[in-house]
C-alpha positions in Angstrom: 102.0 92.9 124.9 99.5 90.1 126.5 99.3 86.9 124.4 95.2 87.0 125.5 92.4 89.7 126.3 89.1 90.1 126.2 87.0 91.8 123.1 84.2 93.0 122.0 82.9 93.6 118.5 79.5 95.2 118.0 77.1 92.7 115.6 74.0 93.6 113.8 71.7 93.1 117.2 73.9 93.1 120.0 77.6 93.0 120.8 79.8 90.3 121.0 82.0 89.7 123.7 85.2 86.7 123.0 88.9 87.0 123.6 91.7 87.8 121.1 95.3 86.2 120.9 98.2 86.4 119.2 98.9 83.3 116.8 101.1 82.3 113.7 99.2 81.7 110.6 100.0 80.7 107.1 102.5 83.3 106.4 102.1 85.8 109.3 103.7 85.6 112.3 101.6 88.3 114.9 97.8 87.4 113.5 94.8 87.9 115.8 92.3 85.2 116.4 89.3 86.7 118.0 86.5 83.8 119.4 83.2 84.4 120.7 82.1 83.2 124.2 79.4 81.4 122.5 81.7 79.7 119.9 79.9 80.9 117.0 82.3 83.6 115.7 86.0 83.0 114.8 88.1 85.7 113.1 91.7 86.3 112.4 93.2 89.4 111.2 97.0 90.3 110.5 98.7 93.7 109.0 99.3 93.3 104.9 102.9 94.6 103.4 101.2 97.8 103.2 100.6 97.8 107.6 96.6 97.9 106.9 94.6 95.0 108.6 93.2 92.5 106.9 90.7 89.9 107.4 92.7 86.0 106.5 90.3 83.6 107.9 86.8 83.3 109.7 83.6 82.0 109.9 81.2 83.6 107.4 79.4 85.8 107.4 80.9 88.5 109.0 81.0 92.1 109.2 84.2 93.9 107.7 84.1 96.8 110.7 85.0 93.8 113.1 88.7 93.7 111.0 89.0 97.5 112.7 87.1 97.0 115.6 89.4 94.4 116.6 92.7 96.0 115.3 91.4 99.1 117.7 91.6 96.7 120.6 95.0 94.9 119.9 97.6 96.5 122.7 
């Protein structure tokens, strides 16, 4: 599994292109921090006792599709 790729989540006018890596946070070790090129989108996402992804930190707004866009893109 890479440690860093490049992603794309769709927005409301355009897509966004960033990169995605594996990090630790709070209690979960194998969260996702996706950043925007631009800086001006941050979002991590990590699998929940139940295996579904959730959405644990993040700039607001944000769309909840990116938590499975994102997820989609994780190899």
């Amino acid at each position: 599994m890479e440690q860093q790729f490049d992603a794309v989540l769709t927005g409301t006018d355009s897509t966004i292109d960033g990169t995605a890596e594996i990090i630790a946070h709070g209690n979960y070790s194998n969260a996702y921090r996706f950043t925007s090129v631009d800086g001006t989108l941050d979002l991590v996402i990590a699998k929940n006792e139940d295996g579904e992804w959730i959405r644990i930190a993040g700039t607001e707004p944000y769309l909840s599709s990116w938590i499975d866009e994102l997820a989609e893109q994780i190899r």
